[in-house]
C-alpha positions as CSV (number, residue, x, y, z in Angstrom):
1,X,12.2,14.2,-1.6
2,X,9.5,17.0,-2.6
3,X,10.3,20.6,-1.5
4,X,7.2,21.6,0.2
5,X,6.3,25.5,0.4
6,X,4.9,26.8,3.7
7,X,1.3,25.7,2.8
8,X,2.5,22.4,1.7
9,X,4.5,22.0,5.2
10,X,1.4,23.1,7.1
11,X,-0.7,20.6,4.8
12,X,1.5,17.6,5.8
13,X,1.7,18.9,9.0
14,X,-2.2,18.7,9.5
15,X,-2.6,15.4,7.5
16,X,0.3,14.3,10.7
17,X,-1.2,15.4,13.2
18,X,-4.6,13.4,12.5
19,X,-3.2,10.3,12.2
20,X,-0.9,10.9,15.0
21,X,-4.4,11.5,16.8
22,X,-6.0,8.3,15.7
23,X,-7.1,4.8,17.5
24,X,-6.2,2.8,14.5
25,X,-2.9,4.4,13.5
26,X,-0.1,1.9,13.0
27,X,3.3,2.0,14.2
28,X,4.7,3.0,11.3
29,X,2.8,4.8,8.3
30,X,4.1,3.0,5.0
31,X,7.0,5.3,2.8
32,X,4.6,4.7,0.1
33,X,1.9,6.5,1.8
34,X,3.9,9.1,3.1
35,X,5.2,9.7,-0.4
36,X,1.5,10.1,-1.5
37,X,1.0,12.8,1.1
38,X,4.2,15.0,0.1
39,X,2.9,14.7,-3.6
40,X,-0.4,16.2,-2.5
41,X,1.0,18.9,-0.5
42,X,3.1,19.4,-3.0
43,X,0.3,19.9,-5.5
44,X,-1.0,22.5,-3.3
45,X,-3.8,20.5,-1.7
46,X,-5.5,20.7,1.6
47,X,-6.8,17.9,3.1
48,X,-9.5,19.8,4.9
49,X,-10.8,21.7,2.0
50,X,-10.8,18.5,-0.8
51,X,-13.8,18.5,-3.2
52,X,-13.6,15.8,-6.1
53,X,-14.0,17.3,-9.8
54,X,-16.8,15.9,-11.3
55,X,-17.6,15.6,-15.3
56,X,-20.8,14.3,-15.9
57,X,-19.5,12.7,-19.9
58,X,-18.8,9.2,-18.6
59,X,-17.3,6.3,-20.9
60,X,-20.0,4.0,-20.0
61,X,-20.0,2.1,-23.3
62,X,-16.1,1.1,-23.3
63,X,-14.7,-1.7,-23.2
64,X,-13.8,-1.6,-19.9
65,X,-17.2,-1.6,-19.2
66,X,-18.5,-4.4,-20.7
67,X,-15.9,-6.4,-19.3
68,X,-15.9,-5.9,-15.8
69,X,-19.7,-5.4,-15.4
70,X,-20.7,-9.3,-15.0
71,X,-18.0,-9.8,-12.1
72,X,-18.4,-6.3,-10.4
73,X,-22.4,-7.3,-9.9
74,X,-21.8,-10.8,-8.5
75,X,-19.0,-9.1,-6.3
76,X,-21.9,-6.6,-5.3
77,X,-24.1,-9.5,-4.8
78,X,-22.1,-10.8,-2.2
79,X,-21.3,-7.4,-0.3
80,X,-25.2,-7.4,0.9
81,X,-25.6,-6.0,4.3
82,X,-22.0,-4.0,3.9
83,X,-22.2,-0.3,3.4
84,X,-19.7,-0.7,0.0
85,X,-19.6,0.6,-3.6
86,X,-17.6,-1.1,-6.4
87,X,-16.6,1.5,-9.2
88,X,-15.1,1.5,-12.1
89,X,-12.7,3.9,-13.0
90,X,-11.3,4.5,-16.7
91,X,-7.8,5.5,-18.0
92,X,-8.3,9.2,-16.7
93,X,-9.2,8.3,-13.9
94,X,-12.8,9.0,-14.1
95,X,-15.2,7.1,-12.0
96,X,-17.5,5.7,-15.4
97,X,-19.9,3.2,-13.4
98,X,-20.8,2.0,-9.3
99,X,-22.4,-0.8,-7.9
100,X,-24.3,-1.0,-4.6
101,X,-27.1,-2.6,-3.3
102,X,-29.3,0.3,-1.6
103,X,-30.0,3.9,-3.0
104,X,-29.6,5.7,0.7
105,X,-25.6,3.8,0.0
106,X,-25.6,5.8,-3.1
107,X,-25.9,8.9,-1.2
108,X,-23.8,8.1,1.1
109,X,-20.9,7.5,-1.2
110,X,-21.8,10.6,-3.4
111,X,-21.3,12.8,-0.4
112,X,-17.7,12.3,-0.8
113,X,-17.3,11.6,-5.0
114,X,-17.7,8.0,-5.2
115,X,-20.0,8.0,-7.6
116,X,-19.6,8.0,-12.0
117,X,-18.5,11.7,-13.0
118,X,-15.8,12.3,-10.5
119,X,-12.0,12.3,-10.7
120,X,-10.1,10.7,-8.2
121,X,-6.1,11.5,-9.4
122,X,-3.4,12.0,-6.4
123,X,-3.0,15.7,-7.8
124,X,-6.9,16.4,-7.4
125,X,-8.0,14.9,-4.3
126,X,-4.8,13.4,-2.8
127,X,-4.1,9.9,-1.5
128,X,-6.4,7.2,-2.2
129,X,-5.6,4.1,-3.8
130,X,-7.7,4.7,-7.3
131,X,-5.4,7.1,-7.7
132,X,-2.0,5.2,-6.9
133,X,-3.3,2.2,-8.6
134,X,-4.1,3.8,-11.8
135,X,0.0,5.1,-11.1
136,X,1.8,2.6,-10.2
137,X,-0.4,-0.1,-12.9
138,X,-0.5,-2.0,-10.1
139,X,-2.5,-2.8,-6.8
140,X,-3.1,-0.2,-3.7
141,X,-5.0,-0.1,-0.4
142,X,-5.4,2.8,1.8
143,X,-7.1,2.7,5.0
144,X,-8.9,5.4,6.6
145,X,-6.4,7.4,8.5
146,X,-3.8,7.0,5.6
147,X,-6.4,9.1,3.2
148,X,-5.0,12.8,2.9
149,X,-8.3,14.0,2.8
150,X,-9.8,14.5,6.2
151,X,-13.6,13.6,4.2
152,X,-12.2,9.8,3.0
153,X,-10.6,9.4,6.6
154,X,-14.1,7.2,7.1
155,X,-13.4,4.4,4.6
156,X,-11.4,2.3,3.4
157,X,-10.3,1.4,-0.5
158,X,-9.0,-1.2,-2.3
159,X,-8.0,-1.0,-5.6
160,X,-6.1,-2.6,-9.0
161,X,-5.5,-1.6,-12.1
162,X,-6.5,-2.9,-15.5
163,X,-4.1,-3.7,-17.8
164,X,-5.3,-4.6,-21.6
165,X,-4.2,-8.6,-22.0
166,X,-3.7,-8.1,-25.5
167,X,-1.5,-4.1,-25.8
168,X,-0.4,-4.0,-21.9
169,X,-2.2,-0.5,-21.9
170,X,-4.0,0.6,-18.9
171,X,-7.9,0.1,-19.3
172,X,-9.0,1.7,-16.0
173,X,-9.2,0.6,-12.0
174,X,-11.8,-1.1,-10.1
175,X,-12.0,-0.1,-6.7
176,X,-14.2,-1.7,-3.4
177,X,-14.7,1.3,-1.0
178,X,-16.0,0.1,2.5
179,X,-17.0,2.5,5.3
180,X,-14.7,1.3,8.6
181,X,-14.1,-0.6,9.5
182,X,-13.4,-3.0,7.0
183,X,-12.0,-6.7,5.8
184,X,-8.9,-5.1,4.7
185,X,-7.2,-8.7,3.8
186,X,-10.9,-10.1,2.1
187,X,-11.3,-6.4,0.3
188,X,-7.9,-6.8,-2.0
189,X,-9.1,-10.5,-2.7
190,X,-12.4,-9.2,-3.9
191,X,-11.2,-6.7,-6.3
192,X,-8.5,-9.2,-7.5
193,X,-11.2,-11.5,-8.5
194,X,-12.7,-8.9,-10.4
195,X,-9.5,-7.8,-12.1
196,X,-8.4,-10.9,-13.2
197,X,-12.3,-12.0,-14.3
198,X,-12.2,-8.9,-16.3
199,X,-9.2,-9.7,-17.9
200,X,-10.3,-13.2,-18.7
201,X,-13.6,-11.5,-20.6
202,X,-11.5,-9.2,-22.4
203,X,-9.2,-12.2,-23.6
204,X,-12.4,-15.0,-24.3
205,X,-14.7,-11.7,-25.6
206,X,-15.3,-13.7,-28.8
207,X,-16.4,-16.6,-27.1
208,X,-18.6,-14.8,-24.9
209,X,-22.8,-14.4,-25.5
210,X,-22.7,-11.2,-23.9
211,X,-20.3,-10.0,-27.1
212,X,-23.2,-10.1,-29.5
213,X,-25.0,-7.8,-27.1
214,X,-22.0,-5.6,-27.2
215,X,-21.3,-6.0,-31.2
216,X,-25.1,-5.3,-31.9
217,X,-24.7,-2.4,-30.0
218,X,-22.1,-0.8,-31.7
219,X,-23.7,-1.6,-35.5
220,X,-26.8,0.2,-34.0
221,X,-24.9,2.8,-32.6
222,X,-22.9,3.2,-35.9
223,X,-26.7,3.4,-38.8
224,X,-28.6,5.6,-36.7
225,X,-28.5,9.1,-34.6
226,X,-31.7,7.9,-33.2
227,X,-31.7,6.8,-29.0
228,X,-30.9,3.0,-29.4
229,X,-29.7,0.9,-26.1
230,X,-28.8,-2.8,-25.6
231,X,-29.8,-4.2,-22.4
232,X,-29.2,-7.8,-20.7
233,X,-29.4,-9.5,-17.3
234,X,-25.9,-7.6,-16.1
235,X,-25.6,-4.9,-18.9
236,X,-26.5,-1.4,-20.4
237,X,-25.3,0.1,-23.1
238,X,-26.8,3.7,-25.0
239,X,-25.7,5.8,-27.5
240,X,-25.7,9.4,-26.4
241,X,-29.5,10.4,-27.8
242,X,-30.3,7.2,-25.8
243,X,-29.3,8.1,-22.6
244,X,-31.7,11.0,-22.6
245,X,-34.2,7.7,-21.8
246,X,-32.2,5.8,-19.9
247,X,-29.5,5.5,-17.3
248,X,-27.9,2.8,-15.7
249,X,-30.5,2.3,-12.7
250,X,-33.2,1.7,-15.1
251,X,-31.2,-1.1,-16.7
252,X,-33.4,-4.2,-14.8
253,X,-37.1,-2.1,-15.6
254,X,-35.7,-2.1,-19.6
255,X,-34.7,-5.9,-19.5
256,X,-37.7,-7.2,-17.8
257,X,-39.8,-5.3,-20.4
258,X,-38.1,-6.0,-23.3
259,X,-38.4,-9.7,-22.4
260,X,-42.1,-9.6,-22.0
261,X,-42.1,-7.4,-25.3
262,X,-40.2,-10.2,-26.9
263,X,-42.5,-12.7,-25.4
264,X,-45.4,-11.0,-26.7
265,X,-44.0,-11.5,-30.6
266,X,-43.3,-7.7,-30.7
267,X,-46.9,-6.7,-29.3
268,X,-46.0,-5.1,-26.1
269,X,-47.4,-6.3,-22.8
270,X,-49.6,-3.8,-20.8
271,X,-48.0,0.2,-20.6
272,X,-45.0,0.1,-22.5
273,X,-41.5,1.3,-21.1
274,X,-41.4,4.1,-22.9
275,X,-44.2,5.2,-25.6
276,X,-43.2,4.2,-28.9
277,X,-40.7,1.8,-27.9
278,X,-39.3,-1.2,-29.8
279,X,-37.3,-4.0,-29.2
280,X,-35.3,-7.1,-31.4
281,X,-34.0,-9.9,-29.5
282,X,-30.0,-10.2,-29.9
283,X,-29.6,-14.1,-30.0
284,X,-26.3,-16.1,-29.2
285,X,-27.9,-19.6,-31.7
286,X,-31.2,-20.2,-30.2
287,X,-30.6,-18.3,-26.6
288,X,-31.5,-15.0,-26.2
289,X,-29.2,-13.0,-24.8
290,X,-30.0,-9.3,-24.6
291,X,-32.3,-7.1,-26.5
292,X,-32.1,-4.0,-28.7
293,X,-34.3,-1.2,-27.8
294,X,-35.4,1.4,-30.0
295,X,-37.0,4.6,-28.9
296,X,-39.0,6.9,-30.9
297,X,-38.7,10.3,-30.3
298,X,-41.3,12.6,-29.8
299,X,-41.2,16.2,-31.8
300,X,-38.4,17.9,-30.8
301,X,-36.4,15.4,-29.9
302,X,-37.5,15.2,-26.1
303,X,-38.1,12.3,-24.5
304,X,-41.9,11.0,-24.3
305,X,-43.5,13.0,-21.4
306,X,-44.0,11.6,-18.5
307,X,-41.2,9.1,-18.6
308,X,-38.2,11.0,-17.0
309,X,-40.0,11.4,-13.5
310,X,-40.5,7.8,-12.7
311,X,-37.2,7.5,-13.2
312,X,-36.2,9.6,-11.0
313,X,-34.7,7.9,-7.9
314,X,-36.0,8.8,-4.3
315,X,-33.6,11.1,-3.6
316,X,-33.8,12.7,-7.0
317,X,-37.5,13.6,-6.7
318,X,-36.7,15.1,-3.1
319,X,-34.0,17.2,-4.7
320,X,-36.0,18.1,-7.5
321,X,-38.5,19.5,-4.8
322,X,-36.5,21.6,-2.7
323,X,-35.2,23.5,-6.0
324,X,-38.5,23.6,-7.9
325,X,-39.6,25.3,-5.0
326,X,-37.0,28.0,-4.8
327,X,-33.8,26.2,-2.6
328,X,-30.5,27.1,-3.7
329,X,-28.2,23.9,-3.5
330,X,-26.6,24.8,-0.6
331,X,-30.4,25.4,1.3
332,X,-31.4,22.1,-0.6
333,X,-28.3,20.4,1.4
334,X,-28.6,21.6,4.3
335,X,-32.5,20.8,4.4
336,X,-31.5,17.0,3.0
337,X,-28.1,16.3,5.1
338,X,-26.3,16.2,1.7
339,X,-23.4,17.9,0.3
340,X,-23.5,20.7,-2.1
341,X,-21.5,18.8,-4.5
342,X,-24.1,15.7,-3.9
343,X,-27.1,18.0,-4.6
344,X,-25.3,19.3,-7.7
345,X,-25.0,15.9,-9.3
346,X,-28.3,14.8,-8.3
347,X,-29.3,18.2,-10.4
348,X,-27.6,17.0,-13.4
349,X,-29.4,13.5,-13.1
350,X,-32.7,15.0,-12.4
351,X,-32.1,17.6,-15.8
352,X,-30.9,14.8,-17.9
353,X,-33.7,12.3,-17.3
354,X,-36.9,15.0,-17.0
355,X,-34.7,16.5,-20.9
356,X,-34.9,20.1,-18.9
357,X,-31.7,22.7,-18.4
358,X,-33.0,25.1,-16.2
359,X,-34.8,25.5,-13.0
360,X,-37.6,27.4,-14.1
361,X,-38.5,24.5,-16.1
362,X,-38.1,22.3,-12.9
363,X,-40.4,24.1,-11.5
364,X,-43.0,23.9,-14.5
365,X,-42.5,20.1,-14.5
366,X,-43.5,20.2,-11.0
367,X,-46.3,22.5,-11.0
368,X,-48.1,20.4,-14.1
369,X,-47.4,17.2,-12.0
370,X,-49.1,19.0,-9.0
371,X,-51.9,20.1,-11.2
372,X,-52.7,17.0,-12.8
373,X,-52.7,15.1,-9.8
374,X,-55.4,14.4,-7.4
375,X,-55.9,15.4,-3.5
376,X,-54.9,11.8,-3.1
377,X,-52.5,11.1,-5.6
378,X,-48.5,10.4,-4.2
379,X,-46.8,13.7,-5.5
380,X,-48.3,15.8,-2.6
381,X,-48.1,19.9,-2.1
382,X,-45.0,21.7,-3.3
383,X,-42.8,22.5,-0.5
384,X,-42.8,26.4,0.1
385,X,-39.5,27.7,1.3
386,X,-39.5,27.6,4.4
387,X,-41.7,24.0,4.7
């Protein structure tokens, strides 16, 4: 038993009094639960005032990653028409990669960190069950009104952990999160599929045709400094200079245009990807399976102009708007029905793929966009603070 302080008490007390106060409560909160919630008072937490850490240096290349990828889109596949994200979750228990099938779910499930870059350990946002899977090695779920934090009281998450078949070592998590209410039994099978598919790909990886993808990758990644990325049907890998040009919602744009590049014999078909842009085919015997792209950097080392802005996602471009124009991220927020935190990592997206670090430049990317555009073109006027 945890001594709680008098903050930790009231913490408990609060996180008590909720569930106490909810439709769906059970009879009898699980000791393993309850245990969760004296660990996070304990850590000095409180469950109205929770905001996940975020670190925007994922491990997207692991592994892990390659593993689980195939299995967490078909899961996502089949989640169509459910408000859900699948994420991935490595050793540190760092979200590293999500899966869903609309962008306005994406913002949904940034508003409260479940999204790649944030932290989800019992200590920094209290009890979920990423965070008591990746403790106990094992399985968790945790249903709304079990969460410590009142901002997770709205979903429900089922997770397991990854345990590497060949040196027992925890890998990472995958996790289904489902806004309530949700197929609690069906949600546990789910990610046990993908766990143990996972597992399967790490064990048959040398059989596998998405391994030369992976082992391409890495000898690319290894002879040059230059942006390189592998892409296939279900995959995307980068080295660090290459995800300057890329992310991970670009991957299906990159495949299909590497294919027709490949198709053309290496001439590339209409407006390439990215200007200066090459690709090799990686081939499994005769079948292709995944491409090597190449990107040649402009001077300076900046992406090729005019690439990062289609890339920006919807609600990228209207965050980029609101701050090019002189919104704080809280004002941007509060305009867009987001979170600060949510605006924030849109910010570090929207920097990344435009190659900027600063809002003045934000606002000069805009303002040439604005100027080289038409009356009738789709950018439109810039947003004056108080439109």
């Amino acid at each position: 038993m945890l001594d709680l302080d008098d903050r930790g008490q009231l913490a408990l007390r609060h996180v008590l009094d909720r569930v106490e106060a909810s439709s769906s409560r059970p009879r009898q909160v699980s000791e393993v639960i309850q245990a969760s919630w004296r660990r996070a008072a304990a850590a000095g937490l409180r469950p109205d005032e929770i905001h996940a850490p975020y670190d925007e240096d994922v491990d997207d290349d692991s592994r892990l990653h390659w593993a689980a990828a195939p299995a967490m889109s078909a899961v996502g596949a089949d989640l169509d028409g459910v408000r859900s994200a699948l994420l991935l979750v490595d050793r540190r228990v760092h979200v590293i990669a999500r899966w869903t099938r609309t962008a306005r779910i994406g913002v949904q499930m940034d508003a409260f960190g479940a999204a790649p870059g944030f932290f989800c350990d019992e200590t920094l946002v209290g009890t979920n069950s990423i965070g008591m899977a990746a403790r106990t090695r094992g399985a968790a779920l945790v249903r709304g009104f079990e969460h410590f934090a009142d901002a997770f009281t709205h979903v429900t998450c089922a997770s397991r952990a990854v345990v590497d078949p060949f040196t027992g070592q925890l890998l990472g998590v995958v996790n289904l999160t489902i806004a309530d209410p949700a197929p609690w039994e069906l949600m546990s099978a789910l990610v046990g599929r993908i766990v143990h598919e996972t597992q399967q790909r790490l064990l048959d990886r040398t059989s596998s045709t998405s391994s030369a993808l992976f082992e391409r990758f890495l000898e690319a990644r290894r002879r040059t400094k230059g942006p390189v990325a592998a892409v296939d049907g279900t995959s995307l890998f980068t080295n660090a200079a290459g995800s300057r040009y890329v992310a991970s919602s670009d991957r299906e744009a990159l495949w299909a245009w590497a294919r027709a590049h490949l198709a053309a014999h290496g001439r590339p078909p209409g407006p390439s990807y990215a200007a200066g842009a090459t690709c090799e085919g990686v081939h499994d015997g005769r079948d292709l399976v995944g491409a090597l792209v190449r990107f040649a950097p402009s001077p300076g080392g900046a992406p090729p102009e005019g690439n990062g802005w289609v890339r920006l996602t919807d609600a990228e471009r209207s965050v980029a708007e609101l701050v090019a124009a002189g919104y704080t991220n809280r004002e941007a927020a509060t305009k867009l029905f987001l979170s600060p935190h949510t605006v924030d990592y849109h910010l570090r997206h929207i920097f990344r793929k435009l190659d900027i670090d600063s809002r003045v430049q934000l606002a000069r990317v805009l303002d040439q966009r604005v100027g080289a555009s038409s009356p009738g073109d789709a950018v439109g006027p810039r947003l004056g603070r108080n439109g």
